[in-house]
C-alpha positions as CSV (number, residue, x, y, z in Angstrom):
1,X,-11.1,-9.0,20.0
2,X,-13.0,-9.4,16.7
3,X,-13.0,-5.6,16.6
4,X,-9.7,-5.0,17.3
5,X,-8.7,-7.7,14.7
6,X,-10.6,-5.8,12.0
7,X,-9.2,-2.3,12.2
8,X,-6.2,-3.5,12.4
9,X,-6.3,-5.7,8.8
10,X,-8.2,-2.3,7.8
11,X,-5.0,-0.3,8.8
12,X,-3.0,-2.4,7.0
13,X,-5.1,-2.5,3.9
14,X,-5.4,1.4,3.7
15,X,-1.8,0.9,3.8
16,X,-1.0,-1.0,0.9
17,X,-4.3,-0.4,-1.4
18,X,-3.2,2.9,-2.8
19,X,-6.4,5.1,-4.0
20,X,-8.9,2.9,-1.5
21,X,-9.9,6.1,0.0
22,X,-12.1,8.3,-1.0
23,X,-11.7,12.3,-1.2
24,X,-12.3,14.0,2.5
25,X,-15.7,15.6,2.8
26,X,-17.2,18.8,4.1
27,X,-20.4,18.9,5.8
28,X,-22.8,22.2,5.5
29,X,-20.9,23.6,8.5
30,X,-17.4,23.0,7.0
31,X,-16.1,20.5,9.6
32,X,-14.1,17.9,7.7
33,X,-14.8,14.4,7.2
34,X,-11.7,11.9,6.1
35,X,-12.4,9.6,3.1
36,X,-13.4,6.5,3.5
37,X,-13.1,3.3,1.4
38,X,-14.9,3.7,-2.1
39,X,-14.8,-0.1,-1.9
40,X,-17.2,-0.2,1.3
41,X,-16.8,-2.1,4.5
42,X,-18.5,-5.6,5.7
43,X,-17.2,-7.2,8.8
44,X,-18.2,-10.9,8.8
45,X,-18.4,-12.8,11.2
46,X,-16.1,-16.4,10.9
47,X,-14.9,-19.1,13.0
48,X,-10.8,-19.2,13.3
49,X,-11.1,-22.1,10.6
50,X,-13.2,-20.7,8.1
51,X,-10.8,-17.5,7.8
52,X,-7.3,-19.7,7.8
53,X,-9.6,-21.4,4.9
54,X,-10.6,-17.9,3.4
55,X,-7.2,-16.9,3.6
56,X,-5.8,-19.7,2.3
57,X,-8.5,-19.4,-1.1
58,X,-8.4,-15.9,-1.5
59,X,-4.1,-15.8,-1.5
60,X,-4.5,-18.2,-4.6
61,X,-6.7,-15.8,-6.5
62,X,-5.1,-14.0,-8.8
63,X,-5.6,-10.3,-8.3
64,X,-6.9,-10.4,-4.8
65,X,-5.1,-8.2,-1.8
66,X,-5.3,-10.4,1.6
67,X,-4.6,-8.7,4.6
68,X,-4.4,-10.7,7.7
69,X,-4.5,-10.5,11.6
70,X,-2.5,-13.8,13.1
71,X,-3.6,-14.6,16.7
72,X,-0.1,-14.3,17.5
73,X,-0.4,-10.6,16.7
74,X,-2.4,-10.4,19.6
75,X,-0.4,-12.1,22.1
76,X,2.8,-10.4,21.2
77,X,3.6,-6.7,23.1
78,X,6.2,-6.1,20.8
79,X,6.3,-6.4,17.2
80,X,9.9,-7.7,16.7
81,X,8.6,-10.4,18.4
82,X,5.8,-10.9,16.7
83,X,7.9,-10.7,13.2
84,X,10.3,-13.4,14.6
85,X,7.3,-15.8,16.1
86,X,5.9,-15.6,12.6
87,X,8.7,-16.8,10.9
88,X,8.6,-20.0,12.9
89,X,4.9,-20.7,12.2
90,X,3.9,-22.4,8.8
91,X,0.8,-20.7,7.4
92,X,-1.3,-23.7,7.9
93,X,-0.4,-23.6,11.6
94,X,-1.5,-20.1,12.4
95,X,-5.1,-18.8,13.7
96,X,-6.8,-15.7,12.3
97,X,-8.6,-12.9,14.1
98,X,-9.4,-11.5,10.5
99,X,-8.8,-11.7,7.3
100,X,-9.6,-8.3,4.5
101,X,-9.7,-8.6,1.1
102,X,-10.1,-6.4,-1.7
103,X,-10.3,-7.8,-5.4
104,X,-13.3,-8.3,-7.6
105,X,-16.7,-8.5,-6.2
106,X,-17.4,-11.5,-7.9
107,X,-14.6,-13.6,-6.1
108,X,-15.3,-12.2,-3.0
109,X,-18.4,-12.5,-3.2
110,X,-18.2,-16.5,-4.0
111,X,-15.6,-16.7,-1.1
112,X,-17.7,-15.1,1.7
113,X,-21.5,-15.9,0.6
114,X,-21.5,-18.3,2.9
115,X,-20.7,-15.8,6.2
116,X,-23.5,-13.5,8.1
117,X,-22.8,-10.3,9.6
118,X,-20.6,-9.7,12.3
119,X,-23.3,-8.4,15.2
């Protein structure tokens, strides 16, 4: 679930961080390889509260982009649904699968130091 969670907020982010990717590549053979994120990747690893608590910081930080997955996302089928289940949760009362950020290293840094790797 944790993986699905993640490319999911990555989706989203690609979405609404113009210029995160890189150019497209070429290897020696010519095959084409799409950019990725100049910004890099870590997947941490979190408990449902540390993200809601991660989330919760990194939304007050000025210049910060938070992308989140709500466990509701994932027991929805459709996404009306989901939009209309959301609207009856407060923010405080929702689980996360993940939360992305991008903003300056130094914030996120502070926020996540305290996480490990997802394995």
């Amino acid at each position: 679930m944790a993986a699905n969670a993640a490319v999911c907020v990555a989706a989203a982010t690609g979405e609404a961080v113009p210029g995160l990717l890189g150019p497209d590549g070429k290897d020696s053979g010519g095959g084409l390889h799409p950019g990725l994120p100049w910004a890099g990747c870590t997947v941490l690893a979190a408990s449902a509260e540390q993200l809601a608590e991660l989330r919760a910081k990194a939304a007050g930080s000025d210049g910060m982009f938070v992308a989140d997955m709500p466990g509701l996302a994932q027991r929805t089928r459709v996404y009306d649904e989901y939009l209309e289940r959301l609207g009856e949760v407060a923010d405080t009362e929702t689980d996360y699968y993940a939360v992305g950020l991008i903003g300056p290293r130094n914030r996120i840094d502070k926020l996540t130091r305290k996480l490990s790797l997802l394995s």
